[in-house]
C-alpha positions as CSV (number, residue, x, y, z in Angstrom):
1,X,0.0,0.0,0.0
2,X,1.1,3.7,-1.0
3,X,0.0,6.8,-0.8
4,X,-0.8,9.4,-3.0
5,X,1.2,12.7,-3.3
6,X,-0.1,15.1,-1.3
7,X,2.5,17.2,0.1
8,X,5.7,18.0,-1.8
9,X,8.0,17.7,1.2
10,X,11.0,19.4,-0.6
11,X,9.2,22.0,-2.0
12,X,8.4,23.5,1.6
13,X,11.8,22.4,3.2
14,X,12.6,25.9,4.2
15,X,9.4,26.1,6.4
16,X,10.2,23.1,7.7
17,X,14.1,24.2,8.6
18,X,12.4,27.5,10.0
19,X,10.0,25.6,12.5
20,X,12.7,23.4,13.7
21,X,15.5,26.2,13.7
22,X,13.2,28.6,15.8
23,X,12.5,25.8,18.3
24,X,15.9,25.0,18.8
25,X,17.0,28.6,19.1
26,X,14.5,29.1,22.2
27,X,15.6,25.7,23.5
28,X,18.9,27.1,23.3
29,X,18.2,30.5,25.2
30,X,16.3,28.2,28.0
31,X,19.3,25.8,28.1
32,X,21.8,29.1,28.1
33,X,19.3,31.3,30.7
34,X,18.1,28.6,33.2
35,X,19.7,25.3,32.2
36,X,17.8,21.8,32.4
37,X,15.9,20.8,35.9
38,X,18.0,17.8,37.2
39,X,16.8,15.5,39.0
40,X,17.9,13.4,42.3
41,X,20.4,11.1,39.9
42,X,22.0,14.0,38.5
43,X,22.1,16.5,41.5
44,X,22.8,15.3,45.0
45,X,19.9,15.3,47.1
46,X,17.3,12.7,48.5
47,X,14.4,11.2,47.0
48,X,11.2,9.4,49.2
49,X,8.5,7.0,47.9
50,X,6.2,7.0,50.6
51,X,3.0,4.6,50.1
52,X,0.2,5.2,53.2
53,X,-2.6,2.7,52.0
54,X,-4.8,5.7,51.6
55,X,-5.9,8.2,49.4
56,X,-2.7,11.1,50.2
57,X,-4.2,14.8,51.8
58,X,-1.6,16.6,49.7
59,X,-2.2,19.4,53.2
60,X,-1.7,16.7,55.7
61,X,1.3,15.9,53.6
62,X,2.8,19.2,54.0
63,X,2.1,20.0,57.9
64,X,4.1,16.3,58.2
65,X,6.7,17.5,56.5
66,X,6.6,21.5,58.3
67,X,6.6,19.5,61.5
68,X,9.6,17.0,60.1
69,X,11.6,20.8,59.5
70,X,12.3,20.2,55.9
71,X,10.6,21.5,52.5
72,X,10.5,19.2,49.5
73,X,11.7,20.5,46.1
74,X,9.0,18.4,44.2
75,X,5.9,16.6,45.2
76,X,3.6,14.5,43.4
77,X,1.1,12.3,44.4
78,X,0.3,8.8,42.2
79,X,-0.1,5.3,43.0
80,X,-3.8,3.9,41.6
81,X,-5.8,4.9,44.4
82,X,-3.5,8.4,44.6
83,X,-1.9,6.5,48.2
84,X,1.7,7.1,47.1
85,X,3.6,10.0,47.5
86,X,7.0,10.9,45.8
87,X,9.3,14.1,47.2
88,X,12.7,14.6,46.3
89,X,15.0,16.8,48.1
90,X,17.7,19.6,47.1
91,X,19.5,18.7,50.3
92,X,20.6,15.1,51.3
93,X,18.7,14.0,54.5
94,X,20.1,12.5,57.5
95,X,18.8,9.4,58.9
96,X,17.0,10.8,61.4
97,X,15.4,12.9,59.7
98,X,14.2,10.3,57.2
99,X,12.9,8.1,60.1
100,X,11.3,11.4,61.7
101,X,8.9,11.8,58.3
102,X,8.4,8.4,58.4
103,X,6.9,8.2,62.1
104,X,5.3,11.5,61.4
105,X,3.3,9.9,58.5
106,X,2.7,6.9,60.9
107,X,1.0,8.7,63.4
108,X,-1.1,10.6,60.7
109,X,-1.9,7.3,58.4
110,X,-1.1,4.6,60.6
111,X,0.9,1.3,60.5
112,X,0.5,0.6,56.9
113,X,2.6,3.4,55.7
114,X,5.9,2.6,53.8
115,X,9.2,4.3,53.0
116,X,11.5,4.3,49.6
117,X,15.1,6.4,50.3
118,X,17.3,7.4,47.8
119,X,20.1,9.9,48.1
120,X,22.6,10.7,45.5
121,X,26.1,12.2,46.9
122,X,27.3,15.2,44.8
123,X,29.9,12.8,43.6
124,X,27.0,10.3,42.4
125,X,25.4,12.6,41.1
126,X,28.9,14.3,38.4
127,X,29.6,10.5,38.1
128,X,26.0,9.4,37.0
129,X,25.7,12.8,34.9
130,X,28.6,12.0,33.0
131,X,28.4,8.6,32.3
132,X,25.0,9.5,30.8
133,X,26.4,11.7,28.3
134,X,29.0,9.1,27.2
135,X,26.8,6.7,26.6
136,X,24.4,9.0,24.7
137,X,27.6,9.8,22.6
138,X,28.7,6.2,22.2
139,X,25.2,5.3,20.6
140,X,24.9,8.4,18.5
141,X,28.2,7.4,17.0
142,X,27.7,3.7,16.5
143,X,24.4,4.7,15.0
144,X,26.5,6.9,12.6
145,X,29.2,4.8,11.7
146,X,26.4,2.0,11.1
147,X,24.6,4.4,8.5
148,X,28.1,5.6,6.6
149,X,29.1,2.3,6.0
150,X,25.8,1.1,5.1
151,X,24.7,4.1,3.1
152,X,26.8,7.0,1.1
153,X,28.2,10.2,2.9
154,X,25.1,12.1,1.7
155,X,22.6,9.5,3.4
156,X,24.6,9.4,6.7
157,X,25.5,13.3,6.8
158,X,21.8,13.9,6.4
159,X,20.6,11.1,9.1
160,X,22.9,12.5,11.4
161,X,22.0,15.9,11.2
162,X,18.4,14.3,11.6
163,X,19.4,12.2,14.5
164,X,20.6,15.3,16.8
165,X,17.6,17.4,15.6
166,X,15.6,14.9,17.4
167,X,17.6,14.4,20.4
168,X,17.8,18.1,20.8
169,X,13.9,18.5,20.5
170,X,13.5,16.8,23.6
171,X,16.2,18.5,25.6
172,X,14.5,21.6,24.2
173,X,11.2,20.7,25.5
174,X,12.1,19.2,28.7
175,X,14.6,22.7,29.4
176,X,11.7,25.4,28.1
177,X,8.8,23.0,30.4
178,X,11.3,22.7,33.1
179,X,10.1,18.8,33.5
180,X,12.7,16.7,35.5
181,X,15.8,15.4,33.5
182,X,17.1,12.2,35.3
183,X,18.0,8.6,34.6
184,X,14.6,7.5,32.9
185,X,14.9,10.5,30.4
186,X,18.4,9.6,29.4
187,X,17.1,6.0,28.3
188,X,14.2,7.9,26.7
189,X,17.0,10.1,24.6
190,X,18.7,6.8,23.6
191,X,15.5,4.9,22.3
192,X,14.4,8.0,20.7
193,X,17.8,8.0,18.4
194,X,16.8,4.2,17.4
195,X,13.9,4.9,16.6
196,X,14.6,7.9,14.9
197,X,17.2,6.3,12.9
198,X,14.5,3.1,11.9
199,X,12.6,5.7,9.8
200,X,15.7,7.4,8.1
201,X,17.1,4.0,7.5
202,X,13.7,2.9,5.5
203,X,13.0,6.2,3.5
204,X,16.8,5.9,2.3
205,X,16.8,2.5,1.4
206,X,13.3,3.4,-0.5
207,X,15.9,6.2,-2.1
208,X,18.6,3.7,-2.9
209,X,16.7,1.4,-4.7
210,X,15.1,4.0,-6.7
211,X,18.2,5.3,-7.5
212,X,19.2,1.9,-10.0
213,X,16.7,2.9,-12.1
214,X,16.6,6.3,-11.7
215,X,18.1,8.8,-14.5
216,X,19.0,12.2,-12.8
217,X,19.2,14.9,-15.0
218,X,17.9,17.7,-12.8
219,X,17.1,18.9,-9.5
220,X,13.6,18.4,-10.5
221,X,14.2,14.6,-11.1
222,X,16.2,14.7,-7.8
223,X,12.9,16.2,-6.2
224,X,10.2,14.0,-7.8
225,X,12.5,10.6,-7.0
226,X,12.6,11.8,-2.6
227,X,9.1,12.7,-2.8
228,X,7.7,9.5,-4.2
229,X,10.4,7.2,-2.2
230,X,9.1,9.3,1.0
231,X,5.3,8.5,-0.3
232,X,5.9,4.5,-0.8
233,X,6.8,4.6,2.6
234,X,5.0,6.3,4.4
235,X,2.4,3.7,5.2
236,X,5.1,1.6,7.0
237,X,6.6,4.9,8.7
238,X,3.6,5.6,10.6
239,X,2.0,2.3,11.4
240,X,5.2,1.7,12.7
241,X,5.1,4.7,14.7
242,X,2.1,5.0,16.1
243,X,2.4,1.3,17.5
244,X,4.7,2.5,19.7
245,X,3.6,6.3,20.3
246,X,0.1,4.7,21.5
247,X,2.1,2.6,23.8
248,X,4.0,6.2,25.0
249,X,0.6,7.5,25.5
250,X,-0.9,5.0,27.4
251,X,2.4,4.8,29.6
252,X,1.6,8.3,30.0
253,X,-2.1,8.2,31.0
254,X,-2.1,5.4,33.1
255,X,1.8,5.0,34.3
256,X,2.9,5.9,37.7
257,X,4.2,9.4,38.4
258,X,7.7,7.6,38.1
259,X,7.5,6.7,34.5
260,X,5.7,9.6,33.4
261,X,8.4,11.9,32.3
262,X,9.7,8.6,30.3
263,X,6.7,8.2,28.7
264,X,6.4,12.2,27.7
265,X,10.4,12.2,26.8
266,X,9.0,9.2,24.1
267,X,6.3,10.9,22.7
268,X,8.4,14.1,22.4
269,X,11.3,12.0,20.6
270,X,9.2,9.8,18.7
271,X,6.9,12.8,17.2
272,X,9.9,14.5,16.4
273,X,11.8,11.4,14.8
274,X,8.8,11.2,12.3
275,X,8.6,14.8,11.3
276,X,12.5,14.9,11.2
277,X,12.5,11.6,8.8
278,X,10.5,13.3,6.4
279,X,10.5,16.9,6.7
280,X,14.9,17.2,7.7
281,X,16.4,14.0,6.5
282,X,15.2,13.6,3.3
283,X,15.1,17.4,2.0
284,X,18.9,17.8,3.3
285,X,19.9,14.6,1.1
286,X,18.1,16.1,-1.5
287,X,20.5,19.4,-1.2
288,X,23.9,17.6,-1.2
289,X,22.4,15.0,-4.1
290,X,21.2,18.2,-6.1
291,X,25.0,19.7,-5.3
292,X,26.7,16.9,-6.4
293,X,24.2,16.9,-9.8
294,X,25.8,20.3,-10.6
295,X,29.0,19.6,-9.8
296,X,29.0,16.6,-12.6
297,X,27.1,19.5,-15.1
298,X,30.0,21.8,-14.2
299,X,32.4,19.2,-15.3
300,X,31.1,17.6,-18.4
301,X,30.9,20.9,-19.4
């Protein structure tokens, strides 16, 4: 199954570089002004997942914790009956202080209550941080390396361009929002560059094999030979992404507080991945192959 033209995708590539440009320029002003919102893995601090085995009083909450002399950071109440409560902490908590929320919630909900601690050290925290970023670099260039050997320099220049378009949407989002950037939105940064790279990788082999049997005489050939390899596959494209953007948004909907910034980071990277295969990936190969068609004029001439 194919569908028909409807859109000539490199005819309106500039307004597609312009929409993606001016996002990433105020994603950039965010990132420059007020930086991203780390969480308890990449800043030191503590984290509690209290359960009480009761709907949470988000005001009882806070007097416990007035009365236990700290502030949380964040709170946000989940759990299917809305009997969970997760805090984090700028500052990290000492034992005492833990157990003294703990019995302060006891005496409030009874014996039912429970108690999840994590604290990250400032040294965790730079440690954790980093090795995030390495492997995030790591994968981007494997992916890369895959794509050049597999494809020509004008299919992997144009993929990889693509590929930090994508990764850089979600940052954006996640720094202009000010959501929480921790361990879960890292793997949601990773997965969103393999599934990015899925859709570039079956648009360009649609574009290879057109190529065979393809004569290229002119940028309009160039044009016509993107838009219809982009159009016979663009029935596989988003079946194939809105099996797992539907599983993003139910993740979202119905997934614990934990797991929600996960879910949103996918449906952020995914969304973008789909646009960016189409609307970024394929126009840019169609500049350098359009180059390289008037370079060869140039020269016969």
């Amino acid at each position: 199954m194919t569908f028909k033209h409807h859109i000539d995708f490199v005819k309106h590539r500039k307004k597609f570089y312009f929409s993606s440009l001016a996002i990433i320029v105020i994603g950039l002003i965010f990132l420059l002004v007020s930086g991203m919102n780390y969480g308890v893995d990449f800043k030191a601090g503590t984290s509690l997942d209290i359960t009480v085995g009761q709907a949470v009083d988000s005001a009882k909450a806070e007097q416990i914790f007035k009365n236990a002399g700290v502030e949380p950071a964040v709170s946000t109440i989940g759990g299917e009956s809305g009997d969970r409560l997760s805090v984090r902490f700028d500052d990290i908590l000492s034992e005492e202080t833990v157990k003294k929320i703990k019995d302060e919630f006891v005496s409030v909900y009874g014996d039912k209550v429970s108690q999840e601690v994590n604290t990250v050290t400032p040294d965790m925290a730079i440690e954790q941080r980093n090795k995030a970023i390495i492997a995030i670099g790591i994968a981007s260039l494997a992916i890369c390396l895959y794509v050049t050997i597999r494809f020509e320099w004008r299919f992997a220049i144009a993929s990889i361009i693509a590929i930090l378009h994508d990764a850089f949407m979600v940052i954006a989002f996640f720094s202009i929002f000010r959501f929480e950037v921790n361990l879960p939105f890292m793997a949601a940064v990773l997965t969103t560059i393999g599934y990015s790279i899925n859709d570039k990788i079956v648009i360009f082999d649609r574009v290879r094999e057109n190529l065979r049997f393809a004569k290229l005489k002119s940028s309009e050939d160039v044009a016509k030979l993107l838009n219809d390899s982009i159009w016979q596959t663009m029935s596989r494209n988003i079946n194939t992404v809105l099996t797992v953007l539907i599983a993003a948004v139910c993740l979202f909907i119905f997934g614990s507080p934990a797991i929600k910034l996960f879910a949103l980071a996918k449906i952020i990277g995914l969304t973008s991945g789909a646009y960016s295969s189409i609307c970024i990936a394929g126009p840019l190969w169609y500049y350098f192959k359009n180059k390289s068609l008037g370079s060869k004029k140039k020269a016969a001439a």
